[in-house]
N, C-alpha and C positions, 0 to 999 in steps of 0.2 A: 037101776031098772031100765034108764032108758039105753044106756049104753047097751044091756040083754034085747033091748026090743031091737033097735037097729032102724036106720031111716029118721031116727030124730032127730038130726043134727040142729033144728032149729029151736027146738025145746031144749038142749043142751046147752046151745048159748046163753040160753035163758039164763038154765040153772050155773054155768059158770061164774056168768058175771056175777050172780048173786051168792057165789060161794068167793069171790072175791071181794064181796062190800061185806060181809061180816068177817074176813081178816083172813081166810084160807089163802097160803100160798100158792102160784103157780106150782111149785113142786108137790106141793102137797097133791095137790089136783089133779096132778101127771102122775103120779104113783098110787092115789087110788085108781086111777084108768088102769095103770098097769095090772093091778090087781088082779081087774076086774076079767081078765085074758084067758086068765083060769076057769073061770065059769063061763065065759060067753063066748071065747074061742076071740083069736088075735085077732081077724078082721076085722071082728064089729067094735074090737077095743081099740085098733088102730081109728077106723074110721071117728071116734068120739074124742079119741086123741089130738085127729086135726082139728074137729071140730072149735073144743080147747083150742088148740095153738091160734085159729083163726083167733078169737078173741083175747089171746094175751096180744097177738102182734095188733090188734086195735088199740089193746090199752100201753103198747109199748111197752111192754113185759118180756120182750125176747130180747137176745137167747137168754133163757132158765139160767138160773147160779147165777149172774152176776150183779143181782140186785143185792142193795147194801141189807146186811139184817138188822133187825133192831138193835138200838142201842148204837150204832155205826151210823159214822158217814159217808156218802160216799166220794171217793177218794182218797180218803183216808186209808193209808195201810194197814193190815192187820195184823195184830201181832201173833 
């Protein structure tokens, strides 16, 4: 909803980080945004996109994919 309304980026952050403390992945995050492009038209799913990214690069969550998944270590190879 707020990614359709547009201009909340500040309430976004809200909701990010709080969809990152009950365990949502940054990807997961970034791919419902993507989604969301469909209904609300690419700019305003772009612009909630950054919004996102601002907040993973706070919690040093960037670049996306190369955090270890569960059950991994990281540096540890994968098989």
């Amino acid at each position: 909803m707020l990614t359709a309304l547009g201009g909340c980026e500040a309430q976004l952050d809200v909701h990010v980080n709080a969809a990152l403390n009950v365990g949502l992945t940054p990807e997961e995050i970034v791919e419902a945004l993507t989604h969301s492009a469909v209904y609300c038209g690419i700019p305003k799913a772009l612009n909630a996109t950054f919004a996102a990214k601002k907040v993973f690069a706070e919690r040093g969550l960037l670049p996306l994919g190369q955090q270890p998944t569960p059950g991994t270590q990281a540096g540890a190879p994968s098989a």
